[in-house]
N, C-alpha and C positions, 0 to 999 in steps of 0.2 A: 779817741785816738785809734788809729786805724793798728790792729796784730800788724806785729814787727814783721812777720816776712813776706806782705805786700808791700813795703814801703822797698825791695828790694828792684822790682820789675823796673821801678821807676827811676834806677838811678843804673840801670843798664847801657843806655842808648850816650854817657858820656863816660864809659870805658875807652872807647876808642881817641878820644882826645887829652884824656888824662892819662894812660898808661904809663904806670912807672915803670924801675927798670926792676920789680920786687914783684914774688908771686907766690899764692898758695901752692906749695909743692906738699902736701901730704897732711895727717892728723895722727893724734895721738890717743886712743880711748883710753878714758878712767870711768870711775864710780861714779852711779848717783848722786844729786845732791847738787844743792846749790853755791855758788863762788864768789868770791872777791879778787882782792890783789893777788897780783905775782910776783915772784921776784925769780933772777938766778941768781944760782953762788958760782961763779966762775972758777972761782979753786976749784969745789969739788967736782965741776962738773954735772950739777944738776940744777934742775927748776922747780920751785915749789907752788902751790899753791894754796891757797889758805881757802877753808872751804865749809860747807855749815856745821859739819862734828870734828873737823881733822885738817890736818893740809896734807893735799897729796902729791907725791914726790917723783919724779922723769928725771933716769937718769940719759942726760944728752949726750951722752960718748953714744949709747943704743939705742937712743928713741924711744925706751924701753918704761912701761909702767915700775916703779919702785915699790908702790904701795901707802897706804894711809901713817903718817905719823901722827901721834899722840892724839889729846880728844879736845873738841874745842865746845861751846856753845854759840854757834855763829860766829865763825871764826871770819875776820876779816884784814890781815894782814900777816905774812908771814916774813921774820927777814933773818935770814943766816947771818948768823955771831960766830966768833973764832969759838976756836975749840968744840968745835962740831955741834954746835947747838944753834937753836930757832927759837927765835921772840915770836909770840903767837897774841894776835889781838882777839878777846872772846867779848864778842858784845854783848851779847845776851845776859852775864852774869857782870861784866862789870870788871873782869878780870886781864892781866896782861901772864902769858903760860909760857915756861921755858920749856924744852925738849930735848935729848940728847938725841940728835939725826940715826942712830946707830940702834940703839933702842929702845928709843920712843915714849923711854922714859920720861917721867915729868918730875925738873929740876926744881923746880919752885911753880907756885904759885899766888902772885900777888893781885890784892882789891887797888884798883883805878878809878876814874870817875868813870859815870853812865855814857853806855854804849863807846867802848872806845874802839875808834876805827881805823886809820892812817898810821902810821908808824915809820919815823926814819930815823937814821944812824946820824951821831955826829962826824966828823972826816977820821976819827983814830978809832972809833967802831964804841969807845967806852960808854957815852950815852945815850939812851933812844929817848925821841922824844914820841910821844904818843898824843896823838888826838881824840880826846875825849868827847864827841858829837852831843850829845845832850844836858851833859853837865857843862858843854861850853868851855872847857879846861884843858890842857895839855899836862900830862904826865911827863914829867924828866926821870929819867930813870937808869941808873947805872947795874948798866950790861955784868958788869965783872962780880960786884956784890948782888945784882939780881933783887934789886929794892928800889923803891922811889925814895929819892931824895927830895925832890919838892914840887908844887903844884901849882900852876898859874893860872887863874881866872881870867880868862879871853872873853869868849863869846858863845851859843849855841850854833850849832848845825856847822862846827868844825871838820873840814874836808880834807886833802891831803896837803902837805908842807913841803918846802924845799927851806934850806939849809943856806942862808948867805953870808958868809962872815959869823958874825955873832949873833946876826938875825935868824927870826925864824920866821917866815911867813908863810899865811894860811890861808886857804882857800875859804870862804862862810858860803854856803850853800844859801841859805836862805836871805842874806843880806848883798850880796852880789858884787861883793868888795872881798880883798885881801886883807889879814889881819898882820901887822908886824908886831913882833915881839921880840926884845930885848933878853940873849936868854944868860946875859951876865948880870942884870941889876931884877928879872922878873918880871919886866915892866910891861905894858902897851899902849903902842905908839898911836895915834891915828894911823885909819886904814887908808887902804887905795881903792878907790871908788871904781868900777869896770859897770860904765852905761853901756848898755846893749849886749853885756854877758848875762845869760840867765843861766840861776843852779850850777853854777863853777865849782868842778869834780879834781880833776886831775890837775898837777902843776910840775913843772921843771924850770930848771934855773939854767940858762945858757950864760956859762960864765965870761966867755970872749966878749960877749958883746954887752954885760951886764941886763939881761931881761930875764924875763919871767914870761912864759905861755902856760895858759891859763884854757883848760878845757870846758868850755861852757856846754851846757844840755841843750840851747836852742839855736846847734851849728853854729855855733864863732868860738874862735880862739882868741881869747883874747893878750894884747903884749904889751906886757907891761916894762916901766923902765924903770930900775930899781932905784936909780942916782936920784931921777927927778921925783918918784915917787908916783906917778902917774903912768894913763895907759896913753898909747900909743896908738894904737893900732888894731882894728880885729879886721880879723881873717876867715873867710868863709871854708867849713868844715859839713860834715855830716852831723844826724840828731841822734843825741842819746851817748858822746863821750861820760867816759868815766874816768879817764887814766892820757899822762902824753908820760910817753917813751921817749928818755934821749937817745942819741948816738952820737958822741961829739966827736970821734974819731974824724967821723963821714957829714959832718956837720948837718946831722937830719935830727927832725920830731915826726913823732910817729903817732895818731891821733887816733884809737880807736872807738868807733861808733855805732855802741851796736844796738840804736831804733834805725837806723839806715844800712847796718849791714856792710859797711866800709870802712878800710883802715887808709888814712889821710896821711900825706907825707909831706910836712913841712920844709922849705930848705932854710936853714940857717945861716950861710955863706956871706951872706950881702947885709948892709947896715940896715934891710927891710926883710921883712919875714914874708915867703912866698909859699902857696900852697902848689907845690909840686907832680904832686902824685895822687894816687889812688886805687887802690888793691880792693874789687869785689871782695870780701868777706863773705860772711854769715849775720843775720839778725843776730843780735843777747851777746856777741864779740863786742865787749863794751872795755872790759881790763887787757891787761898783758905785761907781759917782758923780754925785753931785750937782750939776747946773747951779746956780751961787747968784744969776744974773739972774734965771734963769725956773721956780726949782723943780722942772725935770723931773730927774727921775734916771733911770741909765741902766745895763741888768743884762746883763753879757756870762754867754750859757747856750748850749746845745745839745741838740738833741733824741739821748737815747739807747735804745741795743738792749735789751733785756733782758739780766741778767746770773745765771749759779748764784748758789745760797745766801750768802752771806758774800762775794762780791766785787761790786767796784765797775764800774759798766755803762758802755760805752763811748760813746763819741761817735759817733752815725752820719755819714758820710764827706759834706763839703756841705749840714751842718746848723747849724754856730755862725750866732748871730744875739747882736744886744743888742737886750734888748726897752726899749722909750720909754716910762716913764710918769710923765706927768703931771696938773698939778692940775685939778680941773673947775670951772667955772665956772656959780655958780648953783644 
């Protein structure tokens, strides 16, 4: 595998036909260290991001670094709960960590299954459901009393979830299929088969049109249709997603990929999914999140060293950044 930021030169020469109407206007420096998901909380006006000892906190009124909240062990998920607290996924130990935003206190701490990773809200915020990657299980888990109530055996190599109805469906990384699951009786349904996605990372539900885009690692997205249970469609993307960003506002997906160094812009609008756009980024810009006041999104990366043949290049020491891009006007 060729170091992520040659694979950048290469994908220059079709800026100019792809130009969306969205741009890197600027970056934000934090701390060392390596990253996962992101999330905003729109109330309070900031951005989190979950990170390998902590999640680190931008507050976007200022642009401004906030600083490290509480401690994680490879944190990979961070998502603001009412009452000013953060569900924290710690993979490492196994554990799911609350925090009060304010002082970083730690409200609890509970045992989940192994390596848990993904984590999302049900629509009244009560309960999270947690993707457990190795143990193959989903964590349900109520926000308010800050306990699991109960555990579902799925599958391994569980990836991130969207939320349909009563369904839950999941990304399997190593099986190349969606998992559903039933989250009023526990159940699991047969999957949804996505030939020619490989390593399917990120997912979102476009609820207009009832589908699912499905981030795959080797450039395709793939779309699926939730009614029929089948995919649909894949869509040519950049390598190395890990995350799709909605906007349903502005009816966009937002595709970040960062072995190619490009954030892809889906359009949503039309009964076919169109790949739109495309924003040079940076290499390792592989997650992110989306402001849904002001459309900017926001790509935690870092610049790195060269690496030998077949391994993964490291992060230079006082390099993380999240780069700021948004819409343009005009």
């Amino acid at each position: 595998m060729r170091p992520l930021f040659l694979v950048l030169a290469s994908l220059l020469s079709t800026t100019a036909a792809d130009a969306p109407n969205y741009a890197v206007t600027g970056s934000i420096a934090g701390p060392d260290g390596g990253w996962d998901y992101a999330r905003v909380d729109p109330a309070a006006r900031r951005l989190y991001v979950a990170r390998g000892d902590g999640v680190t906190a931008i507050d976007l009124s200022t642009g401004k670094l906030v600083g490290t909240i509480g401690s994680a062990s490879r944190g990979h998920a961070a998502v603001p709960l009412d009452g000013g607290r953060l569900l924290v996924t710690s993979g490492n130990d196994a554990t799911v960590r609350f925090f009060d935003v304010k002082s970083g206190t730690t409200l609890a701490s509970i045992t989940v299954g192994k390596k848990p990773d993904a984590a999302i809200l049900s629509a009244d915020g009560r309960t999270a459901f947690v993707m457990n990657a190795d143990s193959g299980s989903v964590s349900e888990i109520d926000t308010v009393a800050m306990k699991v109530t109960r555990t579902i055996l799925v599958k391994p190599a569980l990836e991130y979830g969207a939320l349909v109805g009563t369904t839950l469906y999941i990304n399997d990384e190593d099986a190349n299929e969606i998992e559903a699951v039933d989250t009023v009786r526990g159940t699991v349904s047969d999957p949804i088969a996505m030939p020619g996605c490989e390593g399917p990372t990120g997912l979102a539900y476009d609820a207009p049109h009832g589908r699912l885009i499905s981030a795959c690692a080797n450039g395709k997205a793939a779309i699926v249709d939730v009614h029929a249970g089948r995919m649909t469609a894949l869509v040519d993307i950049g390598e190395g997603a890990d995350a799709v960003l909605l906007d349903p506002a502005r009816q966009l997906a937002f595709i970040p990929c960062g072995k190619s160094g490009v954030l892809d812009i889906l359009s949503l609008s039309d009964s076919v999914v169109t790949r739109t756009g495309r924003v040079i980024t940076e290499p390792g810009a592989r997650t992110g999140a989306l402001d849904p006041a002001t459309g900017t999104i926001y790509l935690p990366t870092a610049r790195f060293s060269p690496a030998p043949a077949g391994e993964r290049p490291s992060a230079i020491p006082g390099s993380f950044h999240i780069l700021v891009v948004k819409p343009q006007r005009g």
